[in-house]
MARNU-766242 format. One line per field, with one value per residue (C-alpha): x negated, y negated, z negated. Coordinates in Angstrom, 2 decimals. Layout:
<zators>
c1 <- c(X  ...) .
c2 <- c(Y  ...) .
c3 <- c(Z  ...) .
</zators>
This chain:
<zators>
c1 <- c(0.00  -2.60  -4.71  -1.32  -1.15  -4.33  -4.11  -1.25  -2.85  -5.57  -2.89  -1.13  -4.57  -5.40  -1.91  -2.50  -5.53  -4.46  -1.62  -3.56  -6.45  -3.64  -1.27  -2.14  -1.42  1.08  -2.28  -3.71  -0.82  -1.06  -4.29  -3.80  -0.79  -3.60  -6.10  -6.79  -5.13  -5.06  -1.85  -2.40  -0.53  -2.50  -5.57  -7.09  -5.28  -8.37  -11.06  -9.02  -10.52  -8.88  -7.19  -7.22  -4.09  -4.58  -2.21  -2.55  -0.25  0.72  3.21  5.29  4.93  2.97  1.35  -0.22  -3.17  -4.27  -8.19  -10.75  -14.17  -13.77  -10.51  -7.98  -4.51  -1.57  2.62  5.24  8.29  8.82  6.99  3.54  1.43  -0.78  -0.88  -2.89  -5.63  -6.19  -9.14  -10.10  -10.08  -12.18  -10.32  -11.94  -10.60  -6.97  -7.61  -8.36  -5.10  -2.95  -4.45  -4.36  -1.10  -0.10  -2.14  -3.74  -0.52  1.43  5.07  5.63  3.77  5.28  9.09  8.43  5.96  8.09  12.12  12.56  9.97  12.55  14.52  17.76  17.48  17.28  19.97  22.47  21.37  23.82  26.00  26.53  23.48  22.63  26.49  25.57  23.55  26.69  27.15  23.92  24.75  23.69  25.49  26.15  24.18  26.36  26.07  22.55  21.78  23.80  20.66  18.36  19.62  20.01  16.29  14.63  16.36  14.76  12.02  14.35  16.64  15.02  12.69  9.21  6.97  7.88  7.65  9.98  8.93  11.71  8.91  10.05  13.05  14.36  17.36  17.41  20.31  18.82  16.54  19.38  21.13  17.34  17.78  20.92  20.66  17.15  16.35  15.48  11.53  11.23  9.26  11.62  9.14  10.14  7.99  7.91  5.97  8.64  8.34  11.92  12.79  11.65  12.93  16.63  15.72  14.97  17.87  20.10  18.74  18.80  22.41  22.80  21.37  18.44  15.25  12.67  9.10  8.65  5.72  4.12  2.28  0.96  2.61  -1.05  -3.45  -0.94  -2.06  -1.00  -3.45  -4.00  -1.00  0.52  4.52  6.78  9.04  9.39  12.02  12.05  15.40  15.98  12.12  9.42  10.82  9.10  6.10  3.25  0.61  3.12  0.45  -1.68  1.52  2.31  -0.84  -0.80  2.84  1.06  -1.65  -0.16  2.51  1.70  1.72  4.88  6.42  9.54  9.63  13.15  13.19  15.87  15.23  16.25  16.12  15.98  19.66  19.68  21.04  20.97  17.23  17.93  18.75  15.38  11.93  9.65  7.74  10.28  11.19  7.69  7.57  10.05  10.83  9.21  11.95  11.40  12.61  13.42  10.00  7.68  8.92  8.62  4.87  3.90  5.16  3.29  0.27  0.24  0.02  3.03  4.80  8.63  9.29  13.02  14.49  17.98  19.48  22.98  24.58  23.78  20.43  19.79  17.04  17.06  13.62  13.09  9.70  7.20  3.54  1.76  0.69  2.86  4.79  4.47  6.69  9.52  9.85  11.54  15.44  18.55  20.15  17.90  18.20  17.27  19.58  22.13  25.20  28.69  28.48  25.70  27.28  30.00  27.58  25.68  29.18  30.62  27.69  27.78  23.93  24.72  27.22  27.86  26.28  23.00  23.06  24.55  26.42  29.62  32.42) .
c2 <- c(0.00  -2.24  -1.44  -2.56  -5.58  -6.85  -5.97  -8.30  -10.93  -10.88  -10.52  -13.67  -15.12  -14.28  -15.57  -18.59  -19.86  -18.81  -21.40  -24.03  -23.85  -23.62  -26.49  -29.71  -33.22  -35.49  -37.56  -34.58  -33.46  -36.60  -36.67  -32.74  -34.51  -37.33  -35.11  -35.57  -32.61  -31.61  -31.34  -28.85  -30.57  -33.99  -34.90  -38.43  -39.31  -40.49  -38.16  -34.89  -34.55  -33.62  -35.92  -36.07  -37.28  -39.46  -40.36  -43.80  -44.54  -48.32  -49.54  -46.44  -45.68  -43.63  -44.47  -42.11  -42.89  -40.38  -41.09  -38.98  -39.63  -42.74  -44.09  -44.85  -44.74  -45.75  -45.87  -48.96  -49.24  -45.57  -43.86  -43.27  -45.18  -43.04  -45.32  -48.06  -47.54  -49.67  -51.95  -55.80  -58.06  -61.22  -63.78  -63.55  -59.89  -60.87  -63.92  -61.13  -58.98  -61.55  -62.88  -58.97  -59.13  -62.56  -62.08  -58.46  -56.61  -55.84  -56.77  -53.16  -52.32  -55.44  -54.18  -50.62  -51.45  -54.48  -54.05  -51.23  -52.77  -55.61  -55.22  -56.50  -53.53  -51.13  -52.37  -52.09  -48.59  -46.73  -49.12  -48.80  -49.17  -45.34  -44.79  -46.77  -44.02  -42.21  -44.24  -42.79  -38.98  -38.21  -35.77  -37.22  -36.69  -33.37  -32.13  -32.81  -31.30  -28.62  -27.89  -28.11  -26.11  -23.13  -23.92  -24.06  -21.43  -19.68  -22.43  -24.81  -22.11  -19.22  -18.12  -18.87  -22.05  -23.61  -27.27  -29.30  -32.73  -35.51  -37.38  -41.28  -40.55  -43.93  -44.46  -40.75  -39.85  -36.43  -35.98  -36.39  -33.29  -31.26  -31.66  -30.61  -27.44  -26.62  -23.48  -24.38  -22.71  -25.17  -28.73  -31.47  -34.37  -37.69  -40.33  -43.23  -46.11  -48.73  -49.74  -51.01  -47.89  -46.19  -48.37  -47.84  -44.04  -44.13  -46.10  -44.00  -40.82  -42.31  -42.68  -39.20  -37.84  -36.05  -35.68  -35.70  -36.83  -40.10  -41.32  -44.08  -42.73  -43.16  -40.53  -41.07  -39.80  -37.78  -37.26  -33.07  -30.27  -28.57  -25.55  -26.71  -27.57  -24.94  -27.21  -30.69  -32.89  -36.38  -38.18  -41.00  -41.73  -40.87  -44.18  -45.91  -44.36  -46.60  -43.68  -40.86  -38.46  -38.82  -38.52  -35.26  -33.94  -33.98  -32.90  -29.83  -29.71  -30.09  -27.06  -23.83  -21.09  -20.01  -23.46  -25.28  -28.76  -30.70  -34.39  -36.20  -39.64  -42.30  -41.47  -43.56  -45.02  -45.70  -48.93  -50.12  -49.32  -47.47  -50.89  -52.58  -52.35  -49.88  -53.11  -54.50  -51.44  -51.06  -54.09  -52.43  -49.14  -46.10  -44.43  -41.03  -38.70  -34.91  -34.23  -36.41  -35.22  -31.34  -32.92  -34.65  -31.48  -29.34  -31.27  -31.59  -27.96  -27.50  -23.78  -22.84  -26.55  -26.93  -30.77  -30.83  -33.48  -34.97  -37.16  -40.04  -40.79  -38.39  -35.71  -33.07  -31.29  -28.06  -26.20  -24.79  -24.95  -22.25  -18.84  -16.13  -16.90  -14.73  -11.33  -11.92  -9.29  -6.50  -6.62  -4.39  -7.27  -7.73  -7.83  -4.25  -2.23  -0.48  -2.52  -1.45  -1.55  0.89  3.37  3.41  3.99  7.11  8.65  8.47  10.17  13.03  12.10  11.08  11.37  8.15  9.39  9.07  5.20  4.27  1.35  -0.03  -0.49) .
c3 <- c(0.00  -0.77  2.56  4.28  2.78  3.24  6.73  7.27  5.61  8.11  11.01  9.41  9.51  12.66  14.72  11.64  13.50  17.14  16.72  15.40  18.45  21.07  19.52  21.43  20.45  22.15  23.53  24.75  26.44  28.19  29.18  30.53  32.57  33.98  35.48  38.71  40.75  44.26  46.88  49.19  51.71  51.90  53.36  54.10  57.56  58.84  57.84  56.94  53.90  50.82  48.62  44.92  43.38  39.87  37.76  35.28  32.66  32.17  29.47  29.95  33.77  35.75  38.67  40.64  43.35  45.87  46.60  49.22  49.22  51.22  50.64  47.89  48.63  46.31  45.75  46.05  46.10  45.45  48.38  48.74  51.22  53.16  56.27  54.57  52.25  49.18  49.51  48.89  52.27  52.42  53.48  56.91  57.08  56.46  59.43  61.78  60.80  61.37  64.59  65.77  65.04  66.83  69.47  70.00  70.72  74.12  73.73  73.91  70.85  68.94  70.16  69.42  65.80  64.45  64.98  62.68  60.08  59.72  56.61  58.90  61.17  58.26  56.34  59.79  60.84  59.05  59.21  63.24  64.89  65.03  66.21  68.71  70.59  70.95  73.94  75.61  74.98  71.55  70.11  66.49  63.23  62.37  65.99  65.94  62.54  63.10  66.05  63.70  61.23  63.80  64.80  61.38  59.92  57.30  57.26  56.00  54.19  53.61  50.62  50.40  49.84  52.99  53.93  55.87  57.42  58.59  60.63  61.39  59.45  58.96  56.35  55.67  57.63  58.47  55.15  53.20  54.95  54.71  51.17  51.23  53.43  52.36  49.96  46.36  46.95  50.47  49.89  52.15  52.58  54.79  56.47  58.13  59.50  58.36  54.57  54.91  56.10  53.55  50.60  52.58  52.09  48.51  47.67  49.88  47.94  44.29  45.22  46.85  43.60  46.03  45.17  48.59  49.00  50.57  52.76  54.34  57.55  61.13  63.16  65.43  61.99  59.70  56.38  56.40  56.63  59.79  59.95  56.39  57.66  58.75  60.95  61.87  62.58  64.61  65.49  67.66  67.34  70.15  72.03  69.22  68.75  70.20  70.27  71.28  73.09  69.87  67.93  69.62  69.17  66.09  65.29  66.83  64.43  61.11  62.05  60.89  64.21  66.00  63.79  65.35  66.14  66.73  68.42  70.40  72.45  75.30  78.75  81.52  82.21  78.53  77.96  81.15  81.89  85.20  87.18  85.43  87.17  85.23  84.69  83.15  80.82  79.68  77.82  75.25  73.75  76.35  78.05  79.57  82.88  81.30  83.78  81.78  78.63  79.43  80.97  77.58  75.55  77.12  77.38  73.96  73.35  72.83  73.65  74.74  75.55  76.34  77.45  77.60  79.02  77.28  79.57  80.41  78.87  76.08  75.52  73.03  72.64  71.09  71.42  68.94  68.00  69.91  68.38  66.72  63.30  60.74  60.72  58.09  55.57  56.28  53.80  54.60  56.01  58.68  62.21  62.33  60.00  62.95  63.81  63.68  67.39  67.38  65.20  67.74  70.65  68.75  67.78  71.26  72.70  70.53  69.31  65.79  62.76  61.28  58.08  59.49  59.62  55.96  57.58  56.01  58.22) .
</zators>
C-alpha cells in the first residue's frame, strides 16, 4: 500500500511539472501569434521569392506585413497590397510617378488602368453598370456562374486544400457566390488592381457575412506560386487588362496542371465598336474577334481553348492549363460504380445477374 502511494505521488509530480512547463502566459501566447510565418501561396510578384508574413500589434490591432528579401509589402483598407511595395520616395521619385502618369501613358492604358480605379465607377457597378452588358450577350451573373460552377467542380466544391482565385473581381459579384458554393476545406481568394474595387468588395462581404481573402495585384506579376490555384475565374475583365499576353501567361503559371480557367469579355460590335476604325477602338478598352482570342489562348499555353461566341459581342472562354490533373480518388459514387443503365444492358444479354453489380435500383 505504501509502494502505491508513493508511486502516485511521483505521477502527481510528474503531470505537476508537465503542466507548469507547457502552460504559457497570455504575452507569450502573443508573441507565438507574432512570429513571422510563411503562406504557401504567396511569393514576391516580382522576384518569386517567398514571402514572410509578420504580424505587429498596435493599441489592440494587428497588422500584418508580408516582406521577401527585397521588398515589404503591407494591408489597407482591409486587403492586402501586393501590387505596390512599401518603400520611402524622395520627393523627386513621387515627381516622376505623377508625370508617368500625366504624361507616359497611351489613352488606352489610362481608359483601361483608371475608370474602374474611380470610386464613382465602383460604387455604380452593381448598381446597373454590369447589367448593362446584358445588352452585348452576356449571359447574367447566375447564368454565368452557373458555367463556372459546372467547370470548377470539385475544385471549388469538392474536398481537399484547394484554392480558388476571382482574378479582377471587382465588387465581388462572383466571389461572393465562390464563397458561397465553395467546400469548407477550399481557400476562395479575390484580387484586383482597383483599390476602390476592392474596398466595394470588402464592404459587400462584411455585409454578406463572407469571409474571402482580398488582394491588391498586377494581373502582369501575380504574387501566387508557380501551380498553387486549382481554378481561376475572370469576369468581364481581359478588355481591361493593359498587359493581357503577360496577364495570360501567367494565369497559366500560377494554375496547378490540368487546372480550369473561366473568363468572359467584349467582342468587336460591342457597344458600337464594329462601325469605329480599329484606330479608333484602340484608344479604349481592347476588343477582340473569337479568332484572336482562341490565338492569344493558345499562345499563352493554354490547352482545350473553347471561345464561344454569345450574340452580339460576347465571348465566353473556357480552357485549362496544360498537363494532366491529378486522378480523383476512387469513392462508390464515382463515375465508375455500374449505372442502372448498365445493369439493364448485362441482364438483357444473358452475361450477368444483377447481383453481381450491388447497384440500387
Amino acid at each position: 500500500m505504501a509502494r502505491l502511494q508513493s508511486a502516485m505521488r511521483a505521477a502527481l509530480l510528474v503531470a505537476t511539472a508537465a503542466a507548469l512547463t507547457t502552460t504559457t502566459t497570455p504575452k507569450q501566447r502573443l508573441r507565438s501569434r507574432l512570429q513571422p510565418s510563411q503562406d504557401k501561396l504567396l511569393c514576391d510578384p516580382a522576384t518569386k521569392e517567398p514571402l514572410a508574413v509578420k504580424a505587429q500589434y498596435f493599441n489592440g490591432v494587428t497588422k500584418k506585413t508580408y516582406q521577401s528579401p527585397t521588398a515589404t509589402y503591407g494591408t489597407r483598407f482591409g486587403f492586402v497590397d501586393l501590387a505596390e511595395a512599401k518603400r520611402p520616395r524622395t520627393a523627386r521619385e513621387i515627381a516622376d510617378e505623377l508625370r508617368e502618369q500625366i504624361i507616359g501613358r497611351t489613352a488606352a492604358q489610362r481608359v483601361q488602368e483608371d475608370t474602374f480605379r474611380n470610386p464613382f465607377v465602383s460604387f455604380l457597378y452593381e448598381r446597373g453598370w454590369r447589367d448593362s452588358f446584358k445588352r452585348s450577350g452576356f449571359p447574367g451573373a447566375d447564368d454565368e456562374f452557373a458555367e463556372v460552377e459546372a467547370l470548377f467542380g470539385d475544385a471549388l466544391s469538392g474536398p481537399g486544400a484547394d484554392v480558388v482565385l476571382d482574378m479582377s473581381c471587382g465588387t465581388g459579384l462572383f466571389t461572393r457566390r465562390l464563397a458561397k458554393a465553395k467546400h469548407p476545406d477550399t481557400r476562395v481568394v479575390a484580387a484586383d488592381y482597383s483599390e476602390s474595387m476592392l474596398v466595394e468588395t470588402k464592404r459587400r462581404l462584411d455585409e454578406a457575412d463572407l469571409s474571402v481573402e482580398l488582394f491588391r495585384v498586377d494581373v502582369a506579376q501575380l504574387p501566387f506560386n508557380s501551380q498553387s490555384l486549382s481554378a481561376v475565374h475572370a469576369g468581364a475583365a481581359l478588355h481591361c487588362w493593359i498587359q493581357l499576353e503577360t496577364g495570360l501567361e501567367e494565369i497559366r503559371r500560377v494554375l496547378k496542371p490540368g487546372a480550369p480557367f473561366f473568363a468572359t469579355t467584349f467582342l468587336v460590335g460591342a457597344m458600337g465598336t464594329d462601325s469605329l476604325p480599329k484606330a479608333v477602338r484602340d484608344r479604349g478598352y481592347r476588343f477582340f474577334t473569337v479568332d484572336e482570342l482562341e490565338g492569344l489562348f493558345t499562345a499563352a499555353g493554354f490547352v482545350d481553348v473553347v471561345v464561344r461566341k454569345e450574340a452580339p459581342a460576347c465571348a465566353v472562354i473556357t480552357c485549362a492549363a496544360p498537363g494532366a490533373a491529378p486522378a480523383a480518388a476512387s469513392s462508390p459514387s464515382s463515375s465508375s460504380t455500374p449505372s442502372v443503365a448498365d445493369w439493364r444492358a448485362a441482364c438483357d444479354s444473358g452475361v450477368v445477374s444483377f447481383y453481381d453489380f450491388g447497384v440500387r435500383m
